[in-house]
Structures are given as structure tokens and as C-alpha cells.
Backbone as CSV, one residue per row, in Angstrom:
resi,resn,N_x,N_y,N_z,CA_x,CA_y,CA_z,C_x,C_y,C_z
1,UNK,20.268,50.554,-8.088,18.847,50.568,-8.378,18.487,51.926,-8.973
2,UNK,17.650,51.698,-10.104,16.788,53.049,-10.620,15.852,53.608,-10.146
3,UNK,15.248,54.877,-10.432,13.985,55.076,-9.767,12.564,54.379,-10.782
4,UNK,13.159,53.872,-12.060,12.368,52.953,-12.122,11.883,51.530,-11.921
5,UNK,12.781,51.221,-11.510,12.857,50.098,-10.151,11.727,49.666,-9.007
6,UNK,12.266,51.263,-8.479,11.450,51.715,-7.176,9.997,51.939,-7.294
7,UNK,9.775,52.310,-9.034,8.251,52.960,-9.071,7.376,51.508,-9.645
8,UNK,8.429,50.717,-10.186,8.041,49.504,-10.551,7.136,48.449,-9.425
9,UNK,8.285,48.686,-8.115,7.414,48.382,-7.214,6.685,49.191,-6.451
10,UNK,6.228,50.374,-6.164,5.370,50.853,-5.343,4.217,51.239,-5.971
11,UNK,4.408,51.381,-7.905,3.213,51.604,-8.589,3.718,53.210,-8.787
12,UNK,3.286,54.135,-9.672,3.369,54.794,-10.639,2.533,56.015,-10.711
13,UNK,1.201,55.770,-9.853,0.060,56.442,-9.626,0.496,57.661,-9.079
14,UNK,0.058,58.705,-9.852,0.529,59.830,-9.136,-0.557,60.987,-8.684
15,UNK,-0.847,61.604,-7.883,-2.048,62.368,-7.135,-1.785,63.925,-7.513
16,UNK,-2.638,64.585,-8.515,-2.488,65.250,-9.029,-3.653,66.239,-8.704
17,UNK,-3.308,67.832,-9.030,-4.264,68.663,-8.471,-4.146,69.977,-9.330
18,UNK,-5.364,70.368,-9.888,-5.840,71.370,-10.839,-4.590,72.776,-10.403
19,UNK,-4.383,74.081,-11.051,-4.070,74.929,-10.610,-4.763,75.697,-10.062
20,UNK,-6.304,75.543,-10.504,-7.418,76.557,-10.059,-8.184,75.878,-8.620
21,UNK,-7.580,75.050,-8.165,-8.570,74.760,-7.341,-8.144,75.177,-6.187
22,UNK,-9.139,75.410,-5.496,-9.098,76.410,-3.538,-8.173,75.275,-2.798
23,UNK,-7.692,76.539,-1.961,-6.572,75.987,-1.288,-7.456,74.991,-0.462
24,UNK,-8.748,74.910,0.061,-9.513,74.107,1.017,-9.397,73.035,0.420
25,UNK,-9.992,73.241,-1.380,-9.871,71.694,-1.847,-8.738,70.536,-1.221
26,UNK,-7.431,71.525,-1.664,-6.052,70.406,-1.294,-6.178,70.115,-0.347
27,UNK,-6.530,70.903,0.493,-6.073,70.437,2.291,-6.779,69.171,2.142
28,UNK,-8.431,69.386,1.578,-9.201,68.042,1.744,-8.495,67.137,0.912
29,UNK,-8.192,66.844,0.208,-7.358,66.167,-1.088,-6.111,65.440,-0.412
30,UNK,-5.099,66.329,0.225,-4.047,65.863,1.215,-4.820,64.298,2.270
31,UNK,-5.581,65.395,2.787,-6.384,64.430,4.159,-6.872,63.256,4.105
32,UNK,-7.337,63.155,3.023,-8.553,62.646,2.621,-7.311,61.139,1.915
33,UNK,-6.502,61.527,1.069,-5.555,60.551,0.224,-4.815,60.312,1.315
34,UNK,-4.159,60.969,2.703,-3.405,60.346,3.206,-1.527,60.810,2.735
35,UNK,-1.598,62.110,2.532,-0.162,62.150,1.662,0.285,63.769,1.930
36,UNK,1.467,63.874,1.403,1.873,65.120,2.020,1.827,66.481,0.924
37,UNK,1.815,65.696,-0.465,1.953,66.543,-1.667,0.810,66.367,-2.751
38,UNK,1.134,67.548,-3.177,0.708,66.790,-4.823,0.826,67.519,-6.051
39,UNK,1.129,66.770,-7.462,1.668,67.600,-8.429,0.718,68.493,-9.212
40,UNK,1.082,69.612,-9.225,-0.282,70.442,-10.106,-0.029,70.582,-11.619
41,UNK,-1.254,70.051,-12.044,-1.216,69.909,-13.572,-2.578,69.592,-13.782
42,UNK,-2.713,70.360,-14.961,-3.963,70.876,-15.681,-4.383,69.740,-16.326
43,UNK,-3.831,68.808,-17.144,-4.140,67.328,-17.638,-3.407,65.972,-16.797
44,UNK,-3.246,66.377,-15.838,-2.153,65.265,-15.256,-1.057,64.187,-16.038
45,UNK,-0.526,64.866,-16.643,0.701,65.040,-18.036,1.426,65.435,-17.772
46,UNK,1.585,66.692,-17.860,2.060,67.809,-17.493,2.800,68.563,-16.194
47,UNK,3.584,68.981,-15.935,3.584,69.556,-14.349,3.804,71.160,-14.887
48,UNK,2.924,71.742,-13.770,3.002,72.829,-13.968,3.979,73.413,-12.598
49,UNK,3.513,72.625,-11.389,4.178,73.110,-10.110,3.746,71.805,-9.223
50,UNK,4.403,72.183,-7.470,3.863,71.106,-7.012,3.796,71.681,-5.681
51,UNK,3.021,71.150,-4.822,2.112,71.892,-3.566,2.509,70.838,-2.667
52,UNK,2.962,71.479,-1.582,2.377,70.588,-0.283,2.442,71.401,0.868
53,UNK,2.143,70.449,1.881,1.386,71.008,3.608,2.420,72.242,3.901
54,UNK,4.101,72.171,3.355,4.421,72.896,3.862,4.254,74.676,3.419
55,UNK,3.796,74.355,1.817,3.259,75.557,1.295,1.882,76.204,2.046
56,UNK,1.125,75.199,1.974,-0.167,75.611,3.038,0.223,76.808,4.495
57,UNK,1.173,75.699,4.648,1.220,76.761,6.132,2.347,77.843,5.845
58,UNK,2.787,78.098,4.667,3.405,79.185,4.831,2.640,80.114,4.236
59,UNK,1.381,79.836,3.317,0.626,80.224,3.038,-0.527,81.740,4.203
60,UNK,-0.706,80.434,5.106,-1.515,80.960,6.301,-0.249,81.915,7.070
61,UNK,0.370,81.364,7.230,1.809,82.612,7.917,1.645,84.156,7.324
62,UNK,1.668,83.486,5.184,1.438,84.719,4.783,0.368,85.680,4.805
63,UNK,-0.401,85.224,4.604,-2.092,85.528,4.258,-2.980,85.798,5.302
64,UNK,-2.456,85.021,6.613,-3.616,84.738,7.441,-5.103,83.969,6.606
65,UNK,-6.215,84.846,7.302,-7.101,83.405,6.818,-7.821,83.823,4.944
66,UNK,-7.215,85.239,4.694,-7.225,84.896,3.051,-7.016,84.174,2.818
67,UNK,-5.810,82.978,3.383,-5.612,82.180,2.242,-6.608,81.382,2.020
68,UNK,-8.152,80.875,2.555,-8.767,80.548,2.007,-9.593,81.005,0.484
69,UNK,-9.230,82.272,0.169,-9.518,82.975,-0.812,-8.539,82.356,-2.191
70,UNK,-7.312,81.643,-2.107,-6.501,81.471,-2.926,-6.355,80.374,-3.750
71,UNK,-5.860,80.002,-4.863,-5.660,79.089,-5.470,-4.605,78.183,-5.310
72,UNK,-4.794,76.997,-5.463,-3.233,76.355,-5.615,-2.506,76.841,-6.744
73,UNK,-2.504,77.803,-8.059,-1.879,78.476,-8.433,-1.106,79.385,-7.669
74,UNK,-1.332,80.283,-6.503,-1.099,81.275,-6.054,-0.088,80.833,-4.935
75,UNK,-0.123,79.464,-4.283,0.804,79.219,-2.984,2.162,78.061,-3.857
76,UNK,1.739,77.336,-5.114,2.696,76.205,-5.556,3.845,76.802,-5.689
77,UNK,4.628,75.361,-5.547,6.172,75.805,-5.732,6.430,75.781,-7.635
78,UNK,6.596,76.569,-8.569,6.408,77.021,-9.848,7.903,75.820,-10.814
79,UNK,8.859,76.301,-10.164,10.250,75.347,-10.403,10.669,74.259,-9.996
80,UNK,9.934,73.063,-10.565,10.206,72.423,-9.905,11.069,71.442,-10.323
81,UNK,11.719,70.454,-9.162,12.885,69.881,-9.680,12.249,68.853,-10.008
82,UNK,12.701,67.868,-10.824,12.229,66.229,-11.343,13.277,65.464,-11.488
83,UNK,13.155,64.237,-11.794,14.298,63.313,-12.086,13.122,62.371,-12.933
84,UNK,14.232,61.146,-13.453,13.922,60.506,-14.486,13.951,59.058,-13.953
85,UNK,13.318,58.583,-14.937,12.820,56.675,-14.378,14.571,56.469,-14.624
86,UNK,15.526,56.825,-15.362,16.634,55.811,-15.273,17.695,56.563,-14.488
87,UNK,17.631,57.685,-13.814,18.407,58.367,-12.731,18.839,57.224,-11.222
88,UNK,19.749,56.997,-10.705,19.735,55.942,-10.207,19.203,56.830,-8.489
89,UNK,19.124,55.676,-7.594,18.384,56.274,-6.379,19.194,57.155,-5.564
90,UNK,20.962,56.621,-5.571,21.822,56.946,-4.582,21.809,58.738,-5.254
91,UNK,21.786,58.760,-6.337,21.422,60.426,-7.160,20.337,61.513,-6.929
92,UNK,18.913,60.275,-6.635,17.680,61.391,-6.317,17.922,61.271,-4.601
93,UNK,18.447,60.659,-3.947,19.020,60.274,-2.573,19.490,61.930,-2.039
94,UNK,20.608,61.967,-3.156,21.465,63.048,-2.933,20.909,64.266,-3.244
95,UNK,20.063,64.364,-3.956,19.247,65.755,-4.785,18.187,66.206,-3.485
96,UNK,17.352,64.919,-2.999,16.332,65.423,-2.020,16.941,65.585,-1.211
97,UNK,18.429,65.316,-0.348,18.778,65.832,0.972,19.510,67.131,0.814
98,UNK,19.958,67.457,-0.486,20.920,68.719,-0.377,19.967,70.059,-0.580
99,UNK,18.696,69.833,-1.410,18.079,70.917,-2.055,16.954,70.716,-0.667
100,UNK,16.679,69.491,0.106,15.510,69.638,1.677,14.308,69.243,0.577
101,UNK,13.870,68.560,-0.277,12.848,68.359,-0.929,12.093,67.198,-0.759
102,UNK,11.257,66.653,-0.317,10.179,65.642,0.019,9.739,64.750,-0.831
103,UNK,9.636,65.176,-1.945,8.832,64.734,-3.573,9.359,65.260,-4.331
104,UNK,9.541,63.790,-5.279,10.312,64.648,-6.566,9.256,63.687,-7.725
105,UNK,8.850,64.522,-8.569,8.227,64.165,-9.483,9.244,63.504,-10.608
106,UNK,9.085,62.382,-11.440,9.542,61.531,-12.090,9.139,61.891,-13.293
107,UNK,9.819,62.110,-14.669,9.288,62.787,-15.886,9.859,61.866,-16.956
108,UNK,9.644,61.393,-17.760,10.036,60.759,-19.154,9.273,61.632,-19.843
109,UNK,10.810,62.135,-20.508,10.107,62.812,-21.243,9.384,64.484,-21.052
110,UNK,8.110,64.818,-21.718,7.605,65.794,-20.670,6.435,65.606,-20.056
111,UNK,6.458,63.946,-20.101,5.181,63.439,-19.201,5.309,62.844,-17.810
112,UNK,4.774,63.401,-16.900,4.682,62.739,-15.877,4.666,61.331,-15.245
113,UNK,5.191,60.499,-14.609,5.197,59.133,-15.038,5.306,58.438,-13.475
114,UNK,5.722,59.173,-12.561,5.891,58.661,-11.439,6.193,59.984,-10.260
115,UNK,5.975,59.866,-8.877,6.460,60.304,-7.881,7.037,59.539,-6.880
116,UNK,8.417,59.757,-6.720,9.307,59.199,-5.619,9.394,60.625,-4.321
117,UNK,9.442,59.734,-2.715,8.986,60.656,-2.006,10.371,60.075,-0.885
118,UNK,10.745,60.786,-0.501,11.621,60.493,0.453,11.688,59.896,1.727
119,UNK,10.155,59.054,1.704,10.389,58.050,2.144,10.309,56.720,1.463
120,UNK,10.294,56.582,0.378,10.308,55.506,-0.743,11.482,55.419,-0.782
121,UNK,12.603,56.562,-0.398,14.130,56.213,-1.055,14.245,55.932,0.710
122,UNK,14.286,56.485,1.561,14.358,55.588,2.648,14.380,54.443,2.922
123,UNK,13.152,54.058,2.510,12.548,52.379,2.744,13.431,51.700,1.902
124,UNK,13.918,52.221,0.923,15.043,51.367,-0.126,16.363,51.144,0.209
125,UNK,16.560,52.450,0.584,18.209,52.557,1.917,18.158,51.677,2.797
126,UNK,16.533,51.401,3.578,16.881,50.634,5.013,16.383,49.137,4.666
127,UNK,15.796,48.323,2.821,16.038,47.564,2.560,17.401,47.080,1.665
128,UNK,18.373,47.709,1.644,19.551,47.367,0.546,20.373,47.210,2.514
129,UNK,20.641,48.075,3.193,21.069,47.956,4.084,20.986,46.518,5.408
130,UNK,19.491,46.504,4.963,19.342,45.093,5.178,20.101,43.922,4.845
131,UNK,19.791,43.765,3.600,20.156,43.037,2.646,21.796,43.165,2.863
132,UNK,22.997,43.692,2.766,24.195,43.815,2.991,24.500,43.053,4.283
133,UNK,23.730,43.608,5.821,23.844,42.741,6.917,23.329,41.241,6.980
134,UNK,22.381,40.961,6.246,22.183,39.787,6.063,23.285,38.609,5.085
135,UNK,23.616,39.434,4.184,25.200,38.616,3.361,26.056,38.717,4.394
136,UNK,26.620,39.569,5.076,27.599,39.613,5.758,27.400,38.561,7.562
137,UNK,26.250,38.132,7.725,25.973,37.784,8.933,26.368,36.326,8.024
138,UNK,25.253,35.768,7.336,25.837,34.601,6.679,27.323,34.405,6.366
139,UNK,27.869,35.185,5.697,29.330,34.809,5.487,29.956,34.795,6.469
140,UNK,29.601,35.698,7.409,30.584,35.129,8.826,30.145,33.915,9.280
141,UNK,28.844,32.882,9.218,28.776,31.956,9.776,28.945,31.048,9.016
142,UNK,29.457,31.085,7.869,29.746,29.906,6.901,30.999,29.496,7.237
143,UNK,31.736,30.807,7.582,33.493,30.863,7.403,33.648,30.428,9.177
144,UNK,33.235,30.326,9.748,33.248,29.559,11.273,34.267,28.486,11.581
């Protein structure tokens, strides 16, 4: 399976967040959507970087309560890694557990096009895994 596969079915929509906007915004933005990340980009096209809860709080570690003074320019992660709609899953599988990454933004191209999150490749692991025990339960009861 591809990760365009995966985005095929969960949808494509991706939650995107200015560089200039206050770190309060995101938190509300996080809360409010229900999610752990989100990609920062100035036209939502684009990635410039990508933010989440765990930047926040290393944020406040750093800053104390300046960091309400700061931008999501100032706490995002700047390098970020991506993968592509035809990269297969067992690949971005392997990329998010070795590098510890949560979200990986999906790029065709140099446009933004999807976010796969590590629990989307989960849920795909523990439906293909399914799917294997279920052939194999049948074939043992055919062959009886």
C-alpha cells in the first residue's frame, strides 16, 4: 500500500497554521481541531515548518511564560521531513519510527497534498494484520 492509498481513504485535508501567529493561537487551534500538529505555511501550499504540542512544551521549558510572547515562527521545527503520495507505507512506517516523528507531511511536488500521522500508519498495520489472520484462520478451516 501507498501513502496515497491511505490519504485516499482518510481524506487529504490538511490543518495548517500561519508562521506569524501566537503561540496561544495554536494551542487554541490544536484544542479546538482535536489534533496534535500542524503544518506551517503561509498559503497552505507550501511548508515552511511544522509545530506540535511537543514544541509547545519545550517551548515553555524554554521560555517560561514568554513563550506567550512568541510566534509559531520562533518554536517550529524549520527541516522538515516529508514523503510522497507514491512512497509505500512499510517506508514512511520505517522513517517515523527511526527519526521518533508523529507527522509527516505528504508533498507532490512542492505542494502540500496530504498528512499521514502515525497513527494512520498504525491503523493500517493493525488492518493488513487483520486481514492476514483472517486468510490464514479460513485456510486452516477449509483444509480440515
Amino acid at each position: 500500500m501507498k501513502v496515497a492509498d491511505l490519504l485516499a481513504g482518510k481524506g487529504s485535508t490538511v490543518k495548517t497554521i500561519e508562521p506569524t501567529a501566537s503561540i496561544r493561537t495554536l494551542a487554541q487551534k490544536l484544542k479546538s481541531e482535536s489534533i496534535g500538529a500542524m503544518v506551517v505555511s503561509a498559503d497552505q501550499l507550501r511548508i515552511v515548518g511544522i509545530i506540535s504540542e511537543r514544541d509547545v512544551v519545550r517551548g515553555y521549558a524554554d521560555y517560561g511564560p514568554a513563550v506567550d510572547n512568541l510566534t509559531v515562527a520562533d518554536l517550529m521545527t524549520r527541516g522538515v521531513i516529508t514523503c510522497k503520495p507514491e512512497d509505500k507505507i512499510s517506508e514512511v512506517s520505517r522513517v517515523m519510527t527511526n527519526r521518533r516523528i508523529r507527522h509527516l507531511p505528504v508533498k507532490n511536488g512542492d505542494r502540500l497534498v496530504g498528512l499521514v500521522s502515525i497513527g494512520d500508519v498504525l491503523k493500517h498495520r493493525i488492518d493488513e494484520i487483520q486481514l492476514e489472520a483472517n486468510v490464514l484462520r479460513d485456510y486452516a478451516i477449509a483444509h480440515r
